[in-house]
Residue frames as a rotation matrix with the C-alpha (Angstrom) as fourth column:
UNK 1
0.245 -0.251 -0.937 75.36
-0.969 -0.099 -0.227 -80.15
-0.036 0.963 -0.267 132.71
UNK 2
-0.606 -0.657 -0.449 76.24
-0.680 0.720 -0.135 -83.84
0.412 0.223 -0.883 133.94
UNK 3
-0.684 0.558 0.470 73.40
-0.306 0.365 -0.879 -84.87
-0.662 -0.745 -0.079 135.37
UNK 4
-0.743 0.535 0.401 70.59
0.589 0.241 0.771 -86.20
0.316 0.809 -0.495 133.34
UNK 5
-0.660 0.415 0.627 67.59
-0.310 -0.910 0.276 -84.15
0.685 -0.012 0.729 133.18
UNK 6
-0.684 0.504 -0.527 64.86
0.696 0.234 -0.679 -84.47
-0.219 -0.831 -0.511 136.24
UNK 7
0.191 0.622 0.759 61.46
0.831 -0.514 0.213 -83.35
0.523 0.590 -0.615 136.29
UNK 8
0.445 -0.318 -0.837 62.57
0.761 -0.359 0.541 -80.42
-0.472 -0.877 0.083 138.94
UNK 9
-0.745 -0.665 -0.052 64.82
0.526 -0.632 0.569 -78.69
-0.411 0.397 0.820 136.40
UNK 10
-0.643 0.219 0.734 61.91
0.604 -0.444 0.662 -77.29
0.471 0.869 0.153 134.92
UNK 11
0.515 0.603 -0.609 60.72
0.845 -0.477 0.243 -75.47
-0.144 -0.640 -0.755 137.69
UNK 12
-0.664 -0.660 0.351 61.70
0.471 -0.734 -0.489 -72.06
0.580 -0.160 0.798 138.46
UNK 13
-0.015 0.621 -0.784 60.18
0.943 -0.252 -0.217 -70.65
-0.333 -0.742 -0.582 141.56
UNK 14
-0.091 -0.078 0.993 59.57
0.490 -0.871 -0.023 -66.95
0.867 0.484 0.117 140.22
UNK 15
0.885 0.245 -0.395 60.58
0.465 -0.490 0.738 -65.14
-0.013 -0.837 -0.548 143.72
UNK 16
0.238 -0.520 0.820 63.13
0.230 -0.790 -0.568 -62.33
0.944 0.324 -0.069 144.60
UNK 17
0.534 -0.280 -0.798 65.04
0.829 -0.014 0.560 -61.89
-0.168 -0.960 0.225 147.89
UNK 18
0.197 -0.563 0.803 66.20
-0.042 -0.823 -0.567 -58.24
0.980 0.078 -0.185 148.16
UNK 19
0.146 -0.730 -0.668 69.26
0.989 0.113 0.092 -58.32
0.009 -0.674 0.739 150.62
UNK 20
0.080 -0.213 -0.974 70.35
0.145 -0.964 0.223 -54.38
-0.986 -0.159 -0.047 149.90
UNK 21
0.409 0.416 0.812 68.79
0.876 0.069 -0.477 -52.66
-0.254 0.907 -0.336 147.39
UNK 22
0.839 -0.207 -0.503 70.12
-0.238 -0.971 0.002 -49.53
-0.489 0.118 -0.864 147.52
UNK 23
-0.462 -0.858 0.224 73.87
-0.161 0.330 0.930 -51.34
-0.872 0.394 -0.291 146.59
UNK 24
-0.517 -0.120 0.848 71.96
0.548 0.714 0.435 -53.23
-0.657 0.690 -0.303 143.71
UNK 25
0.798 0.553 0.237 70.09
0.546 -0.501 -0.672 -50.76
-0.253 0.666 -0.702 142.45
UNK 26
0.470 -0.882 -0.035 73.42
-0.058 -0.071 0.996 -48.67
-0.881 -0.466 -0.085 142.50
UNK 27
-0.213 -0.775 0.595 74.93
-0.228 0.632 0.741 -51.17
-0.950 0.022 -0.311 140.34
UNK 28
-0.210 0.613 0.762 72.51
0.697 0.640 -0.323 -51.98
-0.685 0.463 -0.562 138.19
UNK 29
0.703 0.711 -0.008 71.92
0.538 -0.539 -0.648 -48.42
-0.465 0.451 -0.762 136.97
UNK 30
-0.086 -0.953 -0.291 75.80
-0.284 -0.257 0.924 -47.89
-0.955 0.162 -0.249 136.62
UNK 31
-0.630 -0.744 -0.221 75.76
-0.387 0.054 0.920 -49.64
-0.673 0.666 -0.322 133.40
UNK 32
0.002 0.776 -0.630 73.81
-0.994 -0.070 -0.089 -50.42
-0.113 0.627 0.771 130.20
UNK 33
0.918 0.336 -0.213 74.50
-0.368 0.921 -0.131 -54.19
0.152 0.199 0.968 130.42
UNK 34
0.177 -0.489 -0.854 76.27
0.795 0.583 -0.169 -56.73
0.581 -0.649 0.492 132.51
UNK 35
0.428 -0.328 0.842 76.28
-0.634 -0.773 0.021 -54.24
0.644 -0.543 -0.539 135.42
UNK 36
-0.477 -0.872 -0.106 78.66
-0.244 0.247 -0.938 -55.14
0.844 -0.422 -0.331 138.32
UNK 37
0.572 0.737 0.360 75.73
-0.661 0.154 0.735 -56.57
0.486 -0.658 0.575 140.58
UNK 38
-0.800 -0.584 -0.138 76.56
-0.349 0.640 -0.684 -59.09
0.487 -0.499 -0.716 143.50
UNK 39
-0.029 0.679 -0.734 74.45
0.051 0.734 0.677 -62.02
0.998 -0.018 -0.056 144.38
UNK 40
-0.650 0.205 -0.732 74.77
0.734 -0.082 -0.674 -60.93
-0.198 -0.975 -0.097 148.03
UNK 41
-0.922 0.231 -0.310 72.42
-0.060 -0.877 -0.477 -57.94
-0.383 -0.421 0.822 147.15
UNK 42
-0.625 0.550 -0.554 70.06
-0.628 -0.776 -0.063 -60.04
-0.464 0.308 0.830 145.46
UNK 43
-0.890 -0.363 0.276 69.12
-0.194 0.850 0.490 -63.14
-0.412 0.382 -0.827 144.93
UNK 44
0.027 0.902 -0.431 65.83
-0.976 0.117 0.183 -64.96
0.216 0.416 0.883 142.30
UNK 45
0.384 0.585 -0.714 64.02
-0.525 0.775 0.352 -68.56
0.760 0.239 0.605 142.06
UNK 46
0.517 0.220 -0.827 65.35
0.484 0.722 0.495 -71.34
0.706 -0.656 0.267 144.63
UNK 47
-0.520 -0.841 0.147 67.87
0.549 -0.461 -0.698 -69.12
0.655 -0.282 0.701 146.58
UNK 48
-0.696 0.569 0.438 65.32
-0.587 -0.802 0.109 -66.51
0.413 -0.181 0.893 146.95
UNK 49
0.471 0.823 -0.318 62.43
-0.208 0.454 0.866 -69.72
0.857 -0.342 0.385 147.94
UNK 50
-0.157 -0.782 -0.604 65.22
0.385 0.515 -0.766 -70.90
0.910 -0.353 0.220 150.44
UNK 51
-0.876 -0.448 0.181 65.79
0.270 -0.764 -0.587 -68.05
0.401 -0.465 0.789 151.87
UNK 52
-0.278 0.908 0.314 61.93
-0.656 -0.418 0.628 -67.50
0.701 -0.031 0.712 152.32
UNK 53
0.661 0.448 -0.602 61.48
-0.034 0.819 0.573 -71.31
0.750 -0.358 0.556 154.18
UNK 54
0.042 -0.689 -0.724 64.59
0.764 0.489 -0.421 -71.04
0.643 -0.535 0.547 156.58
UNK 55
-0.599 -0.362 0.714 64.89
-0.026 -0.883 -0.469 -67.26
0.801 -0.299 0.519 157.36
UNK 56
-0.818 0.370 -0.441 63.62
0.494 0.057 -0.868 -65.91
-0.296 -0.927 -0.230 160.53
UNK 57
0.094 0.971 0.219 60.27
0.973 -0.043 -0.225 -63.89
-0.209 0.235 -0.949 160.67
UNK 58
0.449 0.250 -0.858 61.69
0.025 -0.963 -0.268 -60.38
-0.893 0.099 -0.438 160.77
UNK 59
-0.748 -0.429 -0.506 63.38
-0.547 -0.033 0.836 -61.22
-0.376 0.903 -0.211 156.95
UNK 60
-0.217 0.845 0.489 59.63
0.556 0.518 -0.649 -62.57
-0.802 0.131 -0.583 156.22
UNK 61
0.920 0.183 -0.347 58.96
-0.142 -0.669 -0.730 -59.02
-0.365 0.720 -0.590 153.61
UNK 62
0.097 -0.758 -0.645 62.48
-0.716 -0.503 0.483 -59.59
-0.691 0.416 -0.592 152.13
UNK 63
-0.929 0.138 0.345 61.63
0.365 0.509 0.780 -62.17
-0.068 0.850 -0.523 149.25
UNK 64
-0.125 0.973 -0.192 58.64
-0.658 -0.227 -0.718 -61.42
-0.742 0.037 0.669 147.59
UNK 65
-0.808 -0.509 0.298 57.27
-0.313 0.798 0.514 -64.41
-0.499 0.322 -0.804 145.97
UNK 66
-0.037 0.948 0.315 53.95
0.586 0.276 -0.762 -63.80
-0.809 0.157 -0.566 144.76
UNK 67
-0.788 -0.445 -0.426 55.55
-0.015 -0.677 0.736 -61.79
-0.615 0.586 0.527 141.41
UNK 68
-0.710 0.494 0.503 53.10
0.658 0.208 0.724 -63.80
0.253 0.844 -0.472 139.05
UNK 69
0.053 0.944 -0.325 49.87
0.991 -0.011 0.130 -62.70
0.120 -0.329 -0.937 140.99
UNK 70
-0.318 -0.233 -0.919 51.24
0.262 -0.953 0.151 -59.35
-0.911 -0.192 0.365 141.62
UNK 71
-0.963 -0.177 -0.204 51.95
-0.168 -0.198 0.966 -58.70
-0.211 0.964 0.160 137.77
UNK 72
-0.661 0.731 0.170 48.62
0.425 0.179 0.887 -60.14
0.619 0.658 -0.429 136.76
UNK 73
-0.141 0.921 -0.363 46.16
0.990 0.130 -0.053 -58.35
-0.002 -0.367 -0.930 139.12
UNK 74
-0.191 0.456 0.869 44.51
0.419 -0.763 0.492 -54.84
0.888 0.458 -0.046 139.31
UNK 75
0.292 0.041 0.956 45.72
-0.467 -0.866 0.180 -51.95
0.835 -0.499 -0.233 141.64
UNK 76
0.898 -0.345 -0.272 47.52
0.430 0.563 0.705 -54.45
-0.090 -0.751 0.655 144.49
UNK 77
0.512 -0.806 0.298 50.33
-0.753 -0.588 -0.296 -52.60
0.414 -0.073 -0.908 146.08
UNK 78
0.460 -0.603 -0.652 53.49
0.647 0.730 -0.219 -54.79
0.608 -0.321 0.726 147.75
UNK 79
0.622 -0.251 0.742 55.45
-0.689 -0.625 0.366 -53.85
0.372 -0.739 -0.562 150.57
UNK 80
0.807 -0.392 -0.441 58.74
0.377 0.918 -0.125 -55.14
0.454 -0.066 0.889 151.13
UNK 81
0.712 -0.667 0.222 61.73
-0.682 -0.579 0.447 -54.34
-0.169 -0.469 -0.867 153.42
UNK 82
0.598 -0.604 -0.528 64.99
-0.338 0.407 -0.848 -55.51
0.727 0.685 0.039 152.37
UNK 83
0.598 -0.237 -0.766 67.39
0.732 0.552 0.400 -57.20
0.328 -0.799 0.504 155.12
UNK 84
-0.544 -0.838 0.039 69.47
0.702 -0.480 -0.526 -54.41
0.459 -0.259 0.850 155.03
UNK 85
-0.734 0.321 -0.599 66.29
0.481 -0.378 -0.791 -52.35
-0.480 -0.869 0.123 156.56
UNK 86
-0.947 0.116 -0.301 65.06
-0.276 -0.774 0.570 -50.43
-0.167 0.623 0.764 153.44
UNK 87
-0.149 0.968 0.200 61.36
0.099 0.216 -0.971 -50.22
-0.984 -0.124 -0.128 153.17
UNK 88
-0.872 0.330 -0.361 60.11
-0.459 -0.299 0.836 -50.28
0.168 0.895 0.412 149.41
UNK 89
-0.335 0.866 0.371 56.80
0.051 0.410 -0.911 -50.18
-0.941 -0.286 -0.182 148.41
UNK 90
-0.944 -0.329 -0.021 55.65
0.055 -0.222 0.974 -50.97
-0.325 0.918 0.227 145.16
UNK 91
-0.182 0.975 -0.129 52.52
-0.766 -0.223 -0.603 -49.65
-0.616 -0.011 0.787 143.42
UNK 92
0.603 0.482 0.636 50.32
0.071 0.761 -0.645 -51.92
-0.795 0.433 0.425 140.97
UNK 93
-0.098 -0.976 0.195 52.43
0.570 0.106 0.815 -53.10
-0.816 0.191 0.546 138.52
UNK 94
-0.093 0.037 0.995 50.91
0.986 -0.135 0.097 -51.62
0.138 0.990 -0.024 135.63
UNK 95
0.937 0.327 0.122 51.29
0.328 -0.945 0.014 -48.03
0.120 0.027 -0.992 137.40
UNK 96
0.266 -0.934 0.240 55.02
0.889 0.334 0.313 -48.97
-0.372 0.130 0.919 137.08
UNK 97
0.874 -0.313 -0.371 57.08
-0.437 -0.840 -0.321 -45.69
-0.211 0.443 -0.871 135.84
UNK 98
0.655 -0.734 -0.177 60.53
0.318 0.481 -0.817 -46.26
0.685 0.479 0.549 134.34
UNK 99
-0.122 -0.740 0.661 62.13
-0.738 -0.378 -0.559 -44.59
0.664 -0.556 -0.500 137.73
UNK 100
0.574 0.647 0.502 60.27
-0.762 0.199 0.616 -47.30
0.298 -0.736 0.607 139.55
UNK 101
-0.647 -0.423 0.635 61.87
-0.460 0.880 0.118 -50.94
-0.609 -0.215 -0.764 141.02
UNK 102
0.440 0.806 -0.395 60.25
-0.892 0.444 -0.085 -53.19
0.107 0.390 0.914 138.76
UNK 103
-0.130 -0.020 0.991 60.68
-0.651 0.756 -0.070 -56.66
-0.748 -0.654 -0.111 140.34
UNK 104
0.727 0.324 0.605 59.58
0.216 0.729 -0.650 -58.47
-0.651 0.603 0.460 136.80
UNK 105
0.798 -0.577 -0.177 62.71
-0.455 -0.383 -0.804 -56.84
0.395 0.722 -0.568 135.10
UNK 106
0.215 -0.650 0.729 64.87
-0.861 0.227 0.456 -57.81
-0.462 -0.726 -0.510 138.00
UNK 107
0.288 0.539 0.791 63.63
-0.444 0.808 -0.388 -61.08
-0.848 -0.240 0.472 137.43
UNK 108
0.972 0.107 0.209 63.86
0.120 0.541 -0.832 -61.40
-0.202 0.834 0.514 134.06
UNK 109
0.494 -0.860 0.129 67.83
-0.859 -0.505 -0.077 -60.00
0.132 -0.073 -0.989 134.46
UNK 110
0.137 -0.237 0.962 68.30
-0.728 0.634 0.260 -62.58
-0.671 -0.736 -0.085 136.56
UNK 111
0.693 0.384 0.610 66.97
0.262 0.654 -0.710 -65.39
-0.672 0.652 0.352 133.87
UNK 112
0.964 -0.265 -0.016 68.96
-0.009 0.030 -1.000 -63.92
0.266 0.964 0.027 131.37
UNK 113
0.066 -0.898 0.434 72.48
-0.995 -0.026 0.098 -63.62
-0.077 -0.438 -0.895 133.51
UNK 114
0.171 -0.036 0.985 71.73
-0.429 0.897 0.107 -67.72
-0.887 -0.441 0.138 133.45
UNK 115
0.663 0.582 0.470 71.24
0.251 0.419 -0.873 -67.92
-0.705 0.697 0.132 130.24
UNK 116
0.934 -0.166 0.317 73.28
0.303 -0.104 -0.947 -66.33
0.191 0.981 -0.047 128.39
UNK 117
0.626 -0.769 0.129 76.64
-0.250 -0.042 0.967 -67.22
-0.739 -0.638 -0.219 129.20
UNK 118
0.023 -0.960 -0.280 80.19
-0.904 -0.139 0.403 -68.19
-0.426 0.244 -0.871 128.17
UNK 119
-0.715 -0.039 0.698 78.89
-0.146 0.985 -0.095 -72.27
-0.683 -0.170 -0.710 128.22
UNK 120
-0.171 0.852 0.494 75.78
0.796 0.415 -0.440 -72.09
-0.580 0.318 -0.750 126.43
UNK 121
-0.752 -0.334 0.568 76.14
0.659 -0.391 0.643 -68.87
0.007 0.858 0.514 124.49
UNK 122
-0.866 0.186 -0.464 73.88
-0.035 -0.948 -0.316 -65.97
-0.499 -0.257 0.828 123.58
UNK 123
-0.303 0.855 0.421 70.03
0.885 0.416 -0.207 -65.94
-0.352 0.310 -0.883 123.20
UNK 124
-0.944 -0.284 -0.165 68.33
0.280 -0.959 0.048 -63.53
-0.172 -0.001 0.985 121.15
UNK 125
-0.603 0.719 -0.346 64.83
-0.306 0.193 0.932 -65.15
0.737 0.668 0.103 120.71
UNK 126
-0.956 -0.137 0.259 62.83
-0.292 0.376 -0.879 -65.27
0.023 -0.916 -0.400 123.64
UNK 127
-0.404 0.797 -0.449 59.11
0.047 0.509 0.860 -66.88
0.914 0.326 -0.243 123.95
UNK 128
-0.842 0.228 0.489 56.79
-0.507 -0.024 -0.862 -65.95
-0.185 -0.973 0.135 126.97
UNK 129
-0.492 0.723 -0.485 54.05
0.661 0.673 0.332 -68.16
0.566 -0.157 -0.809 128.26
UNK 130
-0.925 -0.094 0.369 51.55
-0.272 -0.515 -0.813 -66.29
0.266 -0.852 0.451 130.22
UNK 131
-0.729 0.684 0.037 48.32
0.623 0.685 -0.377 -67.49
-0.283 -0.252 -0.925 132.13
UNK 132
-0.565 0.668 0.484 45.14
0.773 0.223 0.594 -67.43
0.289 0.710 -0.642 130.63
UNK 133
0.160 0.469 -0.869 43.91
0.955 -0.296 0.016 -64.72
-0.249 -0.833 -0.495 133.34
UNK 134
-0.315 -0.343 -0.885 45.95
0.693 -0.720 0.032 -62.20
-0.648 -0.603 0.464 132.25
UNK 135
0.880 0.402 -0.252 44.64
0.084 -0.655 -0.751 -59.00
-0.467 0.640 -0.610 130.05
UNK 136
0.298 -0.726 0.620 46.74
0.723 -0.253 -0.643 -57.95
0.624 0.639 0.449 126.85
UNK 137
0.670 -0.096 0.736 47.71
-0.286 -0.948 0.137 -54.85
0.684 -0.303 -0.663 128.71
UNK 138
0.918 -0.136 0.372 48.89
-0.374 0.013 0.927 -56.90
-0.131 -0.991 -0.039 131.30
UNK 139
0.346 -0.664 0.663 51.32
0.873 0.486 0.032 -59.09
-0.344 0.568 0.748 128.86
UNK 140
0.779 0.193 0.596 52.09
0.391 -0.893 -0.222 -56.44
0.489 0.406 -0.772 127.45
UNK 141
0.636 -0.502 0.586 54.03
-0.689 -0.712 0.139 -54.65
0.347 -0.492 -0.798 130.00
UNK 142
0.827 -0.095 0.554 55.51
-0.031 0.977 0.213 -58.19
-0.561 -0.193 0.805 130.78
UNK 143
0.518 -0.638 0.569 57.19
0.804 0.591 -0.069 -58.35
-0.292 0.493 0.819 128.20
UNK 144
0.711 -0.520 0.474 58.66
0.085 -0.605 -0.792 -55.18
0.698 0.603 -0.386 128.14
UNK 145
0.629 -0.505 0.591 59.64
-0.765 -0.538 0.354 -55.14
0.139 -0.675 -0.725 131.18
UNK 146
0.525 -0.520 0.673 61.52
0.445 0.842 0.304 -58.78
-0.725 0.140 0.674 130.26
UNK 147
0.440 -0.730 0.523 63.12
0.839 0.127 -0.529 -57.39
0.319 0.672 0.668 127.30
UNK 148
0.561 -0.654 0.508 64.68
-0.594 -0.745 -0.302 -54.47
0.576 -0.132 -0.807 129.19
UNK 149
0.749 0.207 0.629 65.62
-0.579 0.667 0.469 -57.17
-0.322 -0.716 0.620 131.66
UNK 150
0.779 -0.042 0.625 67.14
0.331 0.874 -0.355 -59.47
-0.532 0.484 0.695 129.27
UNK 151
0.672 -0.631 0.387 68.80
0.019 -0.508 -0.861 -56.81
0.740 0.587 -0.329 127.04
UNK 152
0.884 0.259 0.390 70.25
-0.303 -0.319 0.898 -55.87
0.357 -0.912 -0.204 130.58
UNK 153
0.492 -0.350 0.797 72.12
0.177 0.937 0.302 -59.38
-0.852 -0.008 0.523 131.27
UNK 154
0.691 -0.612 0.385 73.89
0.578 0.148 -0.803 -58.91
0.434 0.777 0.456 127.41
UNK 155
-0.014 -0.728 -0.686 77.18
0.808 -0.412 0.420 -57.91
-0.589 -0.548 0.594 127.53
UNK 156
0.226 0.110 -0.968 77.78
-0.395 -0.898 -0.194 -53.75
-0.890 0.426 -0.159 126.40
UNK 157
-0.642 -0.437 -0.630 79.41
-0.475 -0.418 0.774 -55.01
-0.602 0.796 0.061 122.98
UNK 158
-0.517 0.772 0.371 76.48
0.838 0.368 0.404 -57.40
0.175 0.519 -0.836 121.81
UNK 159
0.096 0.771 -0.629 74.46
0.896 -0.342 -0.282 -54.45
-0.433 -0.537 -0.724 123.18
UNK 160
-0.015 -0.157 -0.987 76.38
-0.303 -0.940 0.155 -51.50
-0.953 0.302 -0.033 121.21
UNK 161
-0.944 -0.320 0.078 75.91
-0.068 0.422 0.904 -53.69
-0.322 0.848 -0.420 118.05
UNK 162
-0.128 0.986 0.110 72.78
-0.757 -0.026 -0.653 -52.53
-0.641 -0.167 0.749 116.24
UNK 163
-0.236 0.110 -0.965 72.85
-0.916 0.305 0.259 -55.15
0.323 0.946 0.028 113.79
UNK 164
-0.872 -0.171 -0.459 73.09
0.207 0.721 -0.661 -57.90
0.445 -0.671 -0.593 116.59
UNK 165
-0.750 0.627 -0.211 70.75
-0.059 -0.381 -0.923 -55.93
-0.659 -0.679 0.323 118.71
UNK 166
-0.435 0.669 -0.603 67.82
-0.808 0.007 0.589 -55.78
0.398 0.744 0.537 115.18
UNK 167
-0.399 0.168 -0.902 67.87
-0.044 0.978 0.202 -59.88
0.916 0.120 -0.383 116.25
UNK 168
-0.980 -0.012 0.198 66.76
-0.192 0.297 -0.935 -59.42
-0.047 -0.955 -0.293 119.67
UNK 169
-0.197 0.945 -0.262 63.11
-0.350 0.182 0.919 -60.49
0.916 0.273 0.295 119.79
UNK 170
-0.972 0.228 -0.060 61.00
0.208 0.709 -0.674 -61.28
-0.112 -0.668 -0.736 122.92
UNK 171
-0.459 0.860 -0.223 57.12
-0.709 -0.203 0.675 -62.17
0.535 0.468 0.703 122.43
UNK 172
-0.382 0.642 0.664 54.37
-0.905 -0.116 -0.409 -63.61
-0.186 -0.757 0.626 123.26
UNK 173
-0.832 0.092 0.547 53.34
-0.297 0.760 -0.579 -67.48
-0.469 -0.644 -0.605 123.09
UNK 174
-0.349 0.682 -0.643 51.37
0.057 0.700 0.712 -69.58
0.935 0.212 -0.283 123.55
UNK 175
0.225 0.082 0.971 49.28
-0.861 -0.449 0.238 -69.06
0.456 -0.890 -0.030 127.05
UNK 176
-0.501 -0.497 0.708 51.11
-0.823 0.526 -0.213 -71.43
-0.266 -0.690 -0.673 129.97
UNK 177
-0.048 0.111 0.993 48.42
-0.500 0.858 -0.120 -74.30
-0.865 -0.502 0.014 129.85
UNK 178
0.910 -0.166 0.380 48.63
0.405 0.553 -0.728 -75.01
-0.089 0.816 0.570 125.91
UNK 179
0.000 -1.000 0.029 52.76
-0.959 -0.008 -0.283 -74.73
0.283 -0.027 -0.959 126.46
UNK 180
-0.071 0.131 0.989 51.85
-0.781 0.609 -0.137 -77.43
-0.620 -0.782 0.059 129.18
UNK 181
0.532 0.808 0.252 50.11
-0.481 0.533 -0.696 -79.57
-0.697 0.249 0.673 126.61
UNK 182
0.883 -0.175 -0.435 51.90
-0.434 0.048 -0.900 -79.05
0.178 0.983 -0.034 123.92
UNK 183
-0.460 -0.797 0.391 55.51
-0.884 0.370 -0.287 -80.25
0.084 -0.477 -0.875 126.05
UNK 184
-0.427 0.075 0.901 53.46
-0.567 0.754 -0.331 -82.97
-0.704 -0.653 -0.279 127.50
UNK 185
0.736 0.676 0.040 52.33
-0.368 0.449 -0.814 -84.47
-0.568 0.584 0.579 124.40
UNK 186
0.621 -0.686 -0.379 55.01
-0.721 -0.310 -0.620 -84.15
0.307 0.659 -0.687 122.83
UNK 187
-0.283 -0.926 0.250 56.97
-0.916 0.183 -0.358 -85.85
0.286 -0.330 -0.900 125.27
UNK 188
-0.167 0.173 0.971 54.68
-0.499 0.834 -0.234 -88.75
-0.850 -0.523 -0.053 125.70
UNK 189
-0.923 -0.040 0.382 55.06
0.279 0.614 0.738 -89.46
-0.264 0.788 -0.556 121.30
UNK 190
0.000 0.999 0.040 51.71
0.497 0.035 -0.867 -87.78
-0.868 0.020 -0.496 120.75
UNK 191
-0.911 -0.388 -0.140 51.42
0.138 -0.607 0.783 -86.62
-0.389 0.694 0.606 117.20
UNK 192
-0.086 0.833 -0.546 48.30
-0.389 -0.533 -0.751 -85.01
-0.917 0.148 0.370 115.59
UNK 193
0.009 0.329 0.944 46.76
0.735 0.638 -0.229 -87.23
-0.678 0.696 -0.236 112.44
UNK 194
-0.866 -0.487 0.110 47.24
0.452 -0.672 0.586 -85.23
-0.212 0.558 0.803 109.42
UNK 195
0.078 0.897 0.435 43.10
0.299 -0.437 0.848 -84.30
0.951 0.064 -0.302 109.22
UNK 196
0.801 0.366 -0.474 43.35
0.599 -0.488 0.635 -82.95
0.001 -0.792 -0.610 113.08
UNK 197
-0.725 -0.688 -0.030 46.82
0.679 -0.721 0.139 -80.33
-0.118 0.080 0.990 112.24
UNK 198
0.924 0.269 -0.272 45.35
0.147 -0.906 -0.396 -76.76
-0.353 0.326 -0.877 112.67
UNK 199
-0.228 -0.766 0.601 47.43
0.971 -0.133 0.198 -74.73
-0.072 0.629 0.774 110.15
């Protein structure tokens, strides 16, 4: 918040270090929103990349950092053991069940526990980007499995409010490399002549 902005902040490594899932899962299923998780049982984006580049080799399957590629591809299982020992294996994502782990909810928990805080207040409008590769089907489940995610992260009384809750909204984009474009024009003063606006 005191820093000026760098190009760095706008990364986010999209990667997941399960420490002890059984605890966080636990937690997590204890309550409809803000559950009583603990960043020791779980950590996302540089934490989780850290923790991949320093650890030793036998905590090598406890981050799993290839979410995007997972999520977008067809019938690729994962296999990951948490640090606390716990083997999990996850089928393709789109054979996901609602008892499953779904790593892209986790994820998107995570994202929204940052976001929407005491400092910077509550989002209800969210906007995914997603690469050009992926199939509607595949978006698709994306984003639900972000807005359970997201909802997740609200506290229970924004969450028992249906009038509040009507406003929640997560969707689909623009795909990642016209986001890209459109930021990076933008930010270098490019403006479209009034014959080249698509409307």
């Amino acid at each position: 918040y005191y820093k000026a902005a760098e190009a760095s902040h706008y990364e986010n490594p999209t990667a997941i270090e399960f420490i002890d899932m059984d605890s966080f899962l636990e937690a997590y299923r204890a309550k409809a929103g803000r559950p009583e998780t603990r960043w020791e049982q779980a950590t996302v984006s540089y934490t989780a990349m850290n923790s991949l580049l320093n650890s030793s080799s036998e905590h090598y399957y406890s981050v799993f950092s290839e979410l995007k590629q997972w999520a977008g591809s067809n019938g690729r299982k994962i296999r990951l053991r948490d640090k606390a020992g716990k083997d999990i294996v996850l089928p393709p994502f789109l054979e996901l069940t609602e008892a499953d782990l779904d790593p892209v909810e986790l994820y998107a928990y995570y994202l929204g526990l940052y976001i929407n805080n005491m400092r910077s207040g509550i989002y209800m409008d969210y906007i995914l980007s997603f690469p050009v590769t992926y199939e509607k089907v595949e978006r698709a489940k994306i984003l639900q499995s972000f807005e359970r995610g997201l909802r997740k992260s609200l506290p229970e009384t924004i969450l028992n409010n249906k009038d509040t809750m009507a406003q929640v909204r997560v969707r689909a984009g623009a795909s990642e490399p016209a986001a890209y474009a459109v930021c990076a024009l933008t930010e270098y003063g490019f403006e479209p002549e009034e014959a080249e606006k698509i409307f």
